[in-house]
TORNU-669975 format. One record per residue (C-alpha): residue in one letter; y, z, x. Coordinates in steps of 0.25 Angstrom, whole numbers, padded with zeros to 4 digits, always signed. Layout:
# TORNU-669975
AYZX
...
END
This chain:
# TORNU-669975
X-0081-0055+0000
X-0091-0059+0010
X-0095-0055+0023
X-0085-0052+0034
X-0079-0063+0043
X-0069-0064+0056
X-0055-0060+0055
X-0060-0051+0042
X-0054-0037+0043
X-0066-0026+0043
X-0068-0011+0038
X-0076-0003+0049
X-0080+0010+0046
X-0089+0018+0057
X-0099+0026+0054
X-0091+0038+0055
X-0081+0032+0045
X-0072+0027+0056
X-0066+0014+0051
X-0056+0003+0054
X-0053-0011+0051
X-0057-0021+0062
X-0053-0038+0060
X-0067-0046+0063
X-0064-0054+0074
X-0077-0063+0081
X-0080-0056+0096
X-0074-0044+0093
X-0080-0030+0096
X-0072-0018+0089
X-0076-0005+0097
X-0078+0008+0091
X-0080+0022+0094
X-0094+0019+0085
X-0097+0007+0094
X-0094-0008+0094
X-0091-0015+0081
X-0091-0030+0084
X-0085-0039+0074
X-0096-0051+0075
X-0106-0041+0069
X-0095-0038+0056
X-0091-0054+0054
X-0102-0057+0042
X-0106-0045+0038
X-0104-0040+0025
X-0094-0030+0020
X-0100-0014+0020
X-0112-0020+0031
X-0115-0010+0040
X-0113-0012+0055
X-0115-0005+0069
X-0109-0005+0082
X-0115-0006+0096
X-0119+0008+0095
X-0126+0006+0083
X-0114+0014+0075
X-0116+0009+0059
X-0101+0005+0054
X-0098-0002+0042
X-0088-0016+0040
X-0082-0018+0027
X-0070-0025+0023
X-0056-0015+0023
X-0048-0011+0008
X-0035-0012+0007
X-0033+0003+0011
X-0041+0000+0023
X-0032-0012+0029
X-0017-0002+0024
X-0023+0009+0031
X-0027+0000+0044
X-0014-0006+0046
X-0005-0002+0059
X+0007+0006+0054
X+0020+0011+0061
X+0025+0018+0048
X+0020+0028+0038
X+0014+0017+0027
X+0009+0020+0014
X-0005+0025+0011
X-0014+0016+0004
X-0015+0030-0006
X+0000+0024-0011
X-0001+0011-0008
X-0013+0010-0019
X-0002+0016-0031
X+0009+0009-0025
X+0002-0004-0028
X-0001-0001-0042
X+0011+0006-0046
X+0019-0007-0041
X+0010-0016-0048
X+0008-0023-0035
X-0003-0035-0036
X-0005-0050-0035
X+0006-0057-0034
X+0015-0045-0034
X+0031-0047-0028
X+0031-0033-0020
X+0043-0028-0011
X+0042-0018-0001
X+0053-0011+0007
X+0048-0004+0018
X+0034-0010+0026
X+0033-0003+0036
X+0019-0005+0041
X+0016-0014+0029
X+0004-0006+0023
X+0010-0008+0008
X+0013-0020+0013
X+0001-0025+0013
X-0005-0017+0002
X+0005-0023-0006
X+0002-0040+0000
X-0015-0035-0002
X-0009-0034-0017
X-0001-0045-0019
X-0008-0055-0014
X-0011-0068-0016
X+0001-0073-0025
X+0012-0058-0023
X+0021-0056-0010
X+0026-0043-0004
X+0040-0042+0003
X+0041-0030+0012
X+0054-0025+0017
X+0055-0017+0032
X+0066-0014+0039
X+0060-0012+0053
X+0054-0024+0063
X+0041-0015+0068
X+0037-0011+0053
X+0036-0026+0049
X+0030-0030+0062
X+0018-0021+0059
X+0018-0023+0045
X+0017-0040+0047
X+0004-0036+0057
X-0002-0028+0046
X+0001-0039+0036
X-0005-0049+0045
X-0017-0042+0047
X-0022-0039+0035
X-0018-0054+0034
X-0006-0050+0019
X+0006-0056+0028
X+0007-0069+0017
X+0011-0058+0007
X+0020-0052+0011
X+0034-0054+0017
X+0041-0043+0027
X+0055-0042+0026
X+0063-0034+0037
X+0077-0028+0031
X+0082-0018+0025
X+0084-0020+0009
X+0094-0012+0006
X+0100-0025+0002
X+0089-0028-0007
X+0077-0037-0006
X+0075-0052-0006
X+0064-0049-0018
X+0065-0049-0034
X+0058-0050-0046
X+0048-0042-0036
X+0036-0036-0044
X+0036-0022-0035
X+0044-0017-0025
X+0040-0003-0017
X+0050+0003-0005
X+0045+0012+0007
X+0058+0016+0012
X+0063+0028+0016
X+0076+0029+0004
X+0070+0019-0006
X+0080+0021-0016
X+0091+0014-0007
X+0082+0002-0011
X+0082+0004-0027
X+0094-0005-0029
X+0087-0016-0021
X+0073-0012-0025
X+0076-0014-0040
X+0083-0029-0038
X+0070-0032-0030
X+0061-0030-0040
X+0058-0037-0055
X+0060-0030-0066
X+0049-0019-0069
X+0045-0019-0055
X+0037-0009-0049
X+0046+0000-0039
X+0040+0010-0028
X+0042+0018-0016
X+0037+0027-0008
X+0042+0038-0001
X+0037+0051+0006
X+0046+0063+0003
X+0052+0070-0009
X+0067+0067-0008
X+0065+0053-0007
X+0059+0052-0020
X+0068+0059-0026
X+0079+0049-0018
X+0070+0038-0024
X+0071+0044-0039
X+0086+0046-0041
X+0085+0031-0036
X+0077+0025-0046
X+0083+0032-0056
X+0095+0027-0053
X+0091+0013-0053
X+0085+0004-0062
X+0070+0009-0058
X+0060+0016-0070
X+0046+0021-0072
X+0047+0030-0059
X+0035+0036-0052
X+0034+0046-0041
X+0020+0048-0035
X+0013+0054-0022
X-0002+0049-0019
X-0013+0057-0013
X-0027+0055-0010
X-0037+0063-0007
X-0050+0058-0001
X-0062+0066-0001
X-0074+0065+0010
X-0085+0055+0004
X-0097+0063+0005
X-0106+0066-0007
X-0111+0081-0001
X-0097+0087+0004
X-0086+0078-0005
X-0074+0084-0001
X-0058+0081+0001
X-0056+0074+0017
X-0050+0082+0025
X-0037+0074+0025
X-0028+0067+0016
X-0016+0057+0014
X-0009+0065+0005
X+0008+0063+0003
X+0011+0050+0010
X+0024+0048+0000
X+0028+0047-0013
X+0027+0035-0022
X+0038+0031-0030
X+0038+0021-0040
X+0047+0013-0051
X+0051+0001-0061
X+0060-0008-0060
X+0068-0008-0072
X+0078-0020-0078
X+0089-0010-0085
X+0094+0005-0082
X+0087+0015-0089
X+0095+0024-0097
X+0098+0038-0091
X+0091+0050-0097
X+0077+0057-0098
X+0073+0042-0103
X+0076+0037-0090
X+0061+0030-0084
X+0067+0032-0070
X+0070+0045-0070
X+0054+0048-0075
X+0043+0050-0067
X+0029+0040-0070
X+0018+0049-0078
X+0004+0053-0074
X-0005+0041-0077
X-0012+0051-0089
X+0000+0052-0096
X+0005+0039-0097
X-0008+0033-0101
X-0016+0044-0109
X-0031+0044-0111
X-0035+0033-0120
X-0022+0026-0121
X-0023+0010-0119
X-0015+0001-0110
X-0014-0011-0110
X-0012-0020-0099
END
């Protein structure tokens, strides 16, 4: 990819791992508890060169992940983790040139997971009710320079949304199974369904409502990860950890009604990877 050039958005991490993301611009001088990190000295250097501030403090310049820009982004509401954002994007099949609908932005952090995923040829139309949540989620778009896929809406869709035929469609709402009705009309047939929400009785809200729409293949999930410290003499767990930030729930879109009974698909939870696929078993994709 080259070596780094103005107007790039950098990785700096400190000597005593303290990092942040900095935007090169020519002239400017970033001030740091470890000393001053001027941009000039970044602009052409390669990605993983080791630098040093003023007071001779060794710091490294790379260029950010994905997790590093969602995890940067100014927020004024609880977003969701890059840890669910990861499955979220698989379970919905979200890739180039994806149709995706979102209900709920917020401070746009799966907004922009979901435009990084879709580009160059896909779109994502995000739904928020409220003026300051799309205000922030706009700047974070613009910044990390994914406005040209994505459209914010502000309304409330409880009388459905503008899309169809959309390939995936996921709500962060406080009573997503209001929104089933108009979820279902939203997407194409098969379409990938999900939703997140943090307690118990919401899920179980969230159930009784798929089951008693057209919606199969249901999944409820919660994700945690566990880091551990990266040194070769003491490996060991962190101290700290994201652990429940909400559960996941996820579905089909399906043309007809499903017959009542044990039969149902939307009235059966998704299996454990090793049982659906056994050892040795071909698939073919």
């Amino acid at each position: 990819m080259g070596a780094f050039v103005g107007g790039e958005v950098v990785l700096i991490i400190l000597d005593d791992d303290q990092r942040f993301l900095m935007r090169l611009q020519p002239g400017l001088v970033q001030h740091t508890h470890a000393g001053l990190l001027r941009h000039d000295e970044v602009v052409g250097q390669s990605p993983g060169a080791t630098l040093h501030t003023h007071l001779d403090r060794p710091y490294l310049a790379l260029r950010p992940s994905l997790y590093e820009i969602l995890m940067s982004l100014r927020r004024i509401s609880q977003i969701i983790y890059p840890k669910d954002i990861a499955y979220i994007l698989l379970k919905l099949s979200v890739g180039m040139g994806s149709q995706v609908v979102e209900c709920g932005t917020g401070s746009g952090v799966l907004t922009t997971a979901l435009a990084y995923s879709v580009r160059p040829t896909g779109r994502v139309h995000s739904y928020e009710q409220r003026e300051d949540m799309l205000a922030v989620a706009a700047k974070n778009l613009a910044n990390t320079g994914l406005s040209e896929w994505v459209e914010l809406k502000q309304r409330d869709v409880i009388e459905g949304f503008d899309e169809h035929n959309a390939d995936a469609l996921f709500l962060d709402v406080r009573e997503p199974w209001l929104y089933l009705r108009q979820a279902w009309q939203a997407l194409a047939p098969g379409g990938f369904f999900g939703a997140i929400v943090p307690t118990t009785n919401q899920v179980s809200d969230l159930l009784t409502g798929l089951e008693g729409c057209r919606f199969g293949d249901v999944e409820v999930c919660e994700i945690w990860v566990r880091s551990y410290k990266p040194v070769a003499a003491r490996l060991r767990p962190t101290d700290r950890m994201v652990a429940h930030t909400g559960y996941l729930i996820f579905a089909r879109r399906l043309e007809e009604l499903l017959p009542a009974g044990p039969a149902s698909l939307s009235a059966a939870s998704a299996q454990p990877e090793e049982d659906a696929l056994k050892a040795g078993d071909d698939v073919a994709l």
